[in-house]
C-alpha positions in Angstrom: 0.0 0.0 0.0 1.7 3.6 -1.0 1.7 6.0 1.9 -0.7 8.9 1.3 1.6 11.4 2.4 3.6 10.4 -1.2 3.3 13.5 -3.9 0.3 13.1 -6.3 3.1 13.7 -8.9 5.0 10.6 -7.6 1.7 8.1 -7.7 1.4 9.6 -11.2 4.4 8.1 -12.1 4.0 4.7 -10.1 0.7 4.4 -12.5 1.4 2.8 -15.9 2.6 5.4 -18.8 -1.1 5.8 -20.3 -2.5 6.5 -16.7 -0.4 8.8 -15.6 -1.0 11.3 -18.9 -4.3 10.8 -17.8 -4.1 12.0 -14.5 -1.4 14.5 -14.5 -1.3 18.3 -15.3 -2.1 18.2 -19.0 1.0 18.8 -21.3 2.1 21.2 -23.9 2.5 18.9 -26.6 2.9 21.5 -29.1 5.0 23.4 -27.7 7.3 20.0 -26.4 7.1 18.6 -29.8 8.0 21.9 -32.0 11.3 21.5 -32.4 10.8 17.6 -34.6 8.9 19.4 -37.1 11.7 20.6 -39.3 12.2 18.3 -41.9 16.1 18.1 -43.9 14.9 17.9 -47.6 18.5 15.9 -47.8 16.9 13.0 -45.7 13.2 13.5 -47.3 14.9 13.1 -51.0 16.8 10.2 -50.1 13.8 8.4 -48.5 12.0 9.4 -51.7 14.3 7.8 -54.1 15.3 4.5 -52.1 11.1 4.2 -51.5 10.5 4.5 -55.3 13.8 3.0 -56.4 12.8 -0.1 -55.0 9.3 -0.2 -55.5 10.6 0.0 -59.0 13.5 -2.6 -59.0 11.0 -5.1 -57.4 8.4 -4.6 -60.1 11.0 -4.9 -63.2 11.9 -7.8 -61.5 8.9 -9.5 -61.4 8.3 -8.7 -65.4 11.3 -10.1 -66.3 10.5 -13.3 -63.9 7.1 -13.3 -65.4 8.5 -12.6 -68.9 10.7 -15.5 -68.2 7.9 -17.9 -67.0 8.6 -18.0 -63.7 5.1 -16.5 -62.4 5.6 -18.3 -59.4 8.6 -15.8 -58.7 6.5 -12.8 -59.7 3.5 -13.3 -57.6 6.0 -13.8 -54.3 7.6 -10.5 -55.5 4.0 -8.5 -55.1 4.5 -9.0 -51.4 7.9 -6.7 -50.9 6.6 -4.6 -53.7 3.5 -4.1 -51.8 5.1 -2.5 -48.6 7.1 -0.6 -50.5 3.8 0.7 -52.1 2.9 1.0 -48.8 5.9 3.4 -47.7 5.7 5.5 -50.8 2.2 5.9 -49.3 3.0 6.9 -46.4 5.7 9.4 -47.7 2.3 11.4 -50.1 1.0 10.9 -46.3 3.7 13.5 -45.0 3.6 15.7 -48.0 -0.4 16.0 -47.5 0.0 17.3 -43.8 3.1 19.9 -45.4 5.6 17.7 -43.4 7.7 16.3 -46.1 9.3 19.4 -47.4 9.7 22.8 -46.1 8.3 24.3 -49.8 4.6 23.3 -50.1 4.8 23.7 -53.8 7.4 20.4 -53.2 5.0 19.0 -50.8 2.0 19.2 -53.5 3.7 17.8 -57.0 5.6 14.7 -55.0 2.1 13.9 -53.2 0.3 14.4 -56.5 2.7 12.3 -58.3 3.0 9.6 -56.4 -0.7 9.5 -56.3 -0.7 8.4 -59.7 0.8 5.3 -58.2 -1.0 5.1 -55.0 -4.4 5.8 -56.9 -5.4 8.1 -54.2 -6.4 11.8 -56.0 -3.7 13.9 -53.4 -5.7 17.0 -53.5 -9.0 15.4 -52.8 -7.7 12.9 -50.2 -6.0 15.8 -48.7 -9.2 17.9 -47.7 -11.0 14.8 -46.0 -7.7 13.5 -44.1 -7.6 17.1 -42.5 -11.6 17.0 -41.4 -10.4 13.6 -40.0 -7.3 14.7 -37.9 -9.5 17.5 -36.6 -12.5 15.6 -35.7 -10.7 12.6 -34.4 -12.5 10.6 -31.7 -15.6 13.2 -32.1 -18.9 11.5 -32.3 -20.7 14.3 -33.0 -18.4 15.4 -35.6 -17.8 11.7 -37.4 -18.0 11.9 -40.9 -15.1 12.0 -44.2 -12.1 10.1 -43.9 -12.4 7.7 -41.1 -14.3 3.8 -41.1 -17.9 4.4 -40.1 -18.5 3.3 -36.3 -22.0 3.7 -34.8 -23.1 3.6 -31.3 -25.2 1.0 -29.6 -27.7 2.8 -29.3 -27.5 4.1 -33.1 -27.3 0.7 -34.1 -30.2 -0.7 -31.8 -32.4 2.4 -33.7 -31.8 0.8 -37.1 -34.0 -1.4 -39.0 -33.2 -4.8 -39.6 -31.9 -4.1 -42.8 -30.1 -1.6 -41.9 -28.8 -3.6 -39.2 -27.2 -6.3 -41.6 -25.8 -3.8 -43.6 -23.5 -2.8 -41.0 -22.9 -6.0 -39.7 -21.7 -6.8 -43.4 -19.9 -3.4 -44.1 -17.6 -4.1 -40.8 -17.5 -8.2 -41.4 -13.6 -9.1 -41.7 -14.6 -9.9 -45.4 -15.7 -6.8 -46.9 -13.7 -4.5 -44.2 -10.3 -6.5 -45.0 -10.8 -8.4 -47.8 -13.8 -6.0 -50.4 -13.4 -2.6 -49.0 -9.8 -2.0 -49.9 -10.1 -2.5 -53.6 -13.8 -0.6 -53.6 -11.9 2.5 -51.9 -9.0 2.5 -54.1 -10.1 1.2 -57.4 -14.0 3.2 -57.0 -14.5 5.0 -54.3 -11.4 7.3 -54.9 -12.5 8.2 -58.9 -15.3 10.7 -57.7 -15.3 13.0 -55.1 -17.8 11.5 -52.5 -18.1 14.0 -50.0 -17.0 17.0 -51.7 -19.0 16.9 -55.2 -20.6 20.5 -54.0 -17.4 22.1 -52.8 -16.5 23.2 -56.5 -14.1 22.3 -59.3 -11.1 21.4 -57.6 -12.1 18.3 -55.9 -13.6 17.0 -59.6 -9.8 18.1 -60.9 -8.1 16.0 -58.2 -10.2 13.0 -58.7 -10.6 12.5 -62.4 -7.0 14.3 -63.1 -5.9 11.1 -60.7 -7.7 9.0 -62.7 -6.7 10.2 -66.3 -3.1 10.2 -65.0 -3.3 6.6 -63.8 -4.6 5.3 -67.0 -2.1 6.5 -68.9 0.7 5.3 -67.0 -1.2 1.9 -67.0 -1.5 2.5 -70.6 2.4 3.2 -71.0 3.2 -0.4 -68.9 0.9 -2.4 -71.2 2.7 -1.3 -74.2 6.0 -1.3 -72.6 5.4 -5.3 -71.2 2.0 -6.6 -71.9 -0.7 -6.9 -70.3 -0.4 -10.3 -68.0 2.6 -9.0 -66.4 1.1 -5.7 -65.1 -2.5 -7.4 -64.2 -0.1 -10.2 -62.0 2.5 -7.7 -60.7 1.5 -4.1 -60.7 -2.7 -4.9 -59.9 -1.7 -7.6 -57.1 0.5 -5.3 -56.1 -2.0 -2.4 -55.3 -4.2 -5.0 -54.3 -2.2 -6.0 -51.0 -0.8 -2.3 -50.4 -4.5 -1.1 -50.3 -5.7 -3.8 -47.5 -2.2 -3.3 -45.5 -3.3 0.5 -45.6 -7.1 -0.1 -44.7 -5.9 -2.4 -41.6 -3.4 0.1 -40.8 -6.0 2.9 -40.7 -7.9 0.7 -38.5 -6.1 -0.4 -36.0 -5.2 3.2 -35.3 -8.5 4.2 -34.3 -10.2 1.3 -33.2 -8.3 -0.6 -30.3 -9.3 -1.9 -27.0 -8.6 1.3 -24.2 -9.6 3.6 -27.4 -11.2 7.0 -26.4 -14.3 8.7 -28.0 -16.3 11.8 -26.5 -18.8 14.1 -27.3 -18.4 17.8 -28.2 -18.9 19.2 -24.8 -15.7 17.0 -23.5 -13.9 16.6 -26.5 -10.1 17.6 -26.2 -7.4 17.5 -28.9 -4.8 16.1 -27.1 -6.7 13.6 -25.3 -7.9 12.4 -28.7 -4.3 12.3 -30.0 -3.1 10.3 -26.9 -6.0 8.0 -26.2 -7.9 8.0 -29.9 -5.1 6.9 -31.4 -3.0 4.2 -31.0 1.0 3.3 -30.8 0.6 0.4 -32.9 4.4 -1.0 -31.7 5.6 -2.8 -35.0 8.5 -5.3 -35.1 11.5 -3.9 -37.8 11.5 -4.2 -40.5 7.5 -3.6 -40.5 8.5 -0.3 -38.8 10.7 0.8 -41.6 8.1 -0.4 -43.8 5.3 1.5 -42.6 7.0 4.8 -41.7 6.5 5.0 -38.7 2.6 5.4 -38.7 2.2 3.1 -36.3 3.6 6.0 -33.4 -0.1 7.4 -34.2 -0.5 9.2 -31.0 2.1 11.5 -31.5 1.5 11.8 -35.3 -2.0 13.1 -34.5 -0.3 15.5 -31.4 2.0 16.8 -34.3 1.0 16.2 -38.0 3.9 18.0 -39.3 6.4 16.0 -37.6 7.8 14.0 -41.0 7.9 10.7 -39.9 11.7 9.4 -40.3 12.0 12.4 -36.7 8.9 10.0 -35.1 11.0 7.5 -33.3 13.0 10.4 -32.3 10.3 11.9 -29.8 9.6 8.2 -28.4 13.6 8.1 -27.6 13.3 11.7 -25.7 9.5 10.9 -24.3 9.5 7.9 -23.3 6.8 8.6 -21.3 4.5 8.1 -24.0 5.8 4.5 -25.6 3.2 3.1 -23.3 0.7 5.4 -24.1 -2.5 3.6 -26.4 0.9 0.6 -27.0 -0.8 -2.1 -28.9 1.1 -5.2 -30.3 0.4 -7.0 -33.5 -1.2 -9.7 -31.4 -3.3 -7.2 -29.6 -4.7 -5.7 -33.0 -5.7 -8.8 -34.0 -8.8 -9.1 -31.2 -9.7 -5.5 -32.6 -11.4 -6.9 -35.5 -14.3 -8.4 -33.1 -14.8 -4.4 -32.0 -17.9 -2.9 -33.9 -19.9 -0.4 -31.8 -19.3 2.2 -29.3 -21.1 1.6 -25.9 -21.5 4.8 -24.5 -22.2 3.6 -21.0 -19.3 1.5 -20.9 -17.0 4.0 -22.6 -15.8 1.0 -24.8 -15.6 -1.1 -28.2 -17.3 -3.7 -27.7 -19.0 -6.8 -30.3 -21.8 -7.7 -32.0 -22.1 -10.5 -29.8 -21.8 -8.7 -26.3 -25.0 -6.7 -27.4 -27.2 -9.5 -28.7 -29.2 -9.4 -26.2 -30.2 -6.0 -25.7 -33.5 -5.0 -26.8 -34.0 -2.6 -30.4 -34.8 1.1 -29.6 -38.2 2.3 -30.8 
């Protein structure tokens, strides 16, 4: 038993890392967290071309295995190619929040080319990831940019039909396995969202689009057809559902944090709405650093290679929202928000609960 004479401050820090952010004097992350948001455009090119290098190497290396009739060969080669799809992602990621370069015109043409191979419109996808980093773990303010998540009680309200089509829409199947190629192969042509908001959405979307199709065009005539539907489209097809998990698990974990307007706080969300998804190396590497989610939505225009960087000089917040890769797993059970709980909880832990009028 701890004496009670002990400082409040000191049984802050007997508590676990997560608790005692809680329960301490709250923290001026902004200010603490200023100085990582310099990026050196030295270190930002060199990520660039060793991301897209690669990416490159490992596609011409699965035409020519292809080419050569080794397809076996070519279809294992979709798998690094994929997570280097996946960190080229991630780098359009940085440019979108302005933290790749110092020069946005820099940030804007790198994120809008290598949207061309990431089929996500950079403009467009811009716009609606901002509305989601400022209305992060908001349910009054859920809406572009994030996975739908109702309430218990909004889900009770549904109809039966209704019903199902949520259960289906967050079913392993259709989030995991459906959903990834609907968002980037569909979903991402038009707008959705912002067909109102003017001409430059439209621009961003369908200029993605046109762009896409003729680089597509240009690899068909360059090495067929076959090659590029069992390389470059099996490619995109596995970088899209590493991304949608990743996105996921980042906002949906056991211990995650939602509130209402009235008690909605930025940094709380950052902290406890988002998680520090603590990947093994080389899936680290792989994934820029995304998975140090807490402190990427504290500080958006940190660029991400300066991320493990504020974990080494804060430790105190490597245990903040820490989720493994087994831990992320059980998340995929977690469909609703239970208000009264203040938790994600199943399908299955509600069954029994009666349907709201």
């Amino acid at each position: 038993m701890i004496p009670s004479h002990i400082h409040p401050i000191l049984l802050a820090y007997l508590r676990s890392p997560s608790e005692s952010l809680r329960v301490t004097k709250p923290l001026d992350w902004t200010q603490k967290l200023a100085a990582y948001r310099r990026s050196d455009w030295r270190r930002s090119v060199f990520e660039l071309a060793l991301t897209a290098g690669a990416l490159a190497g490992v596609w011409g290396l699965g035409w020519l295995a292809f080419a050569a009739g080794f397809w076996p060969v070519a279809l294992l080669l979709t798998v690094p190619a994929a997570l280097f799809l996946v960190r080229l992602f991630m780098i359009q990621h940085d440019c979108g929040h302005g933290a790749f370069f110092e020069a946005k015109a820099a940030n804007e043409w790198v994120g809008r080319a290598i949207g061309v191979l990431t089929l996500t419109p950079y403009d467009y996808w811009r716009r609606t990831h901002a509305q989601h980093h400022a209305t992060s773990g908001n349910l009054d303010r859920r809406g572009l940019g994030v996975i739908e998540m109702l309430t218990v009680d909004e889900y009770l309200a549904l109809s039966p039909v209704r019903r199902l089509g949520y259960r289906l829409y967050r079913h392993p199947a259709v989030m995991f396995g459906l959903g990834p190629a609907f968002v980037f192969f569909i979903q991402q042509r038009v707008p959705i969202g912002l067909m109102k908001e003017g001409w430059r959405p439209w621009a961003s979307t369908l200029g993605n689009a046109a762009a896409a199709l003729v680089g597509l065009g240009a690899l068909i005539w360059l090495v067929g057809l076959a090659p590029i539907l069992i390389v470059n489209a099996l490619t995109m097809l596995i970088a899209a559902t590493i991304g949608v998990w990743l996105f996921y698990v980042q906002h949906q974990f056991e211990g995650v944090a939602w509130a209402r307007n009235g008690t909605w706080k930025r940094e709380e969300a950052a902290l406890h709405g988002s998680s520090h998804y603590d990947l093994p190396q080389p899936l680290r590497w792989f994934t820029a650093n995304i998975g140090i989610h807490h402190v990427h939505h504290l500080a958006s225009r940190i660029p991400f290679y300066r991320l493990g960087d504020v974990l080494r000089d804060h430790p105190e917040l490597r245990g903040v929202s820490r989720i493994s890769i087994r831990d992320s797993l059980r998340t995929v059970r977690l469909a609703l928000w239970d208000e009264a709980a203040q938790r994600l909880v199943s399908f299955r832990e509600i069954r029994d609960r009666p349907r709201l009028a």
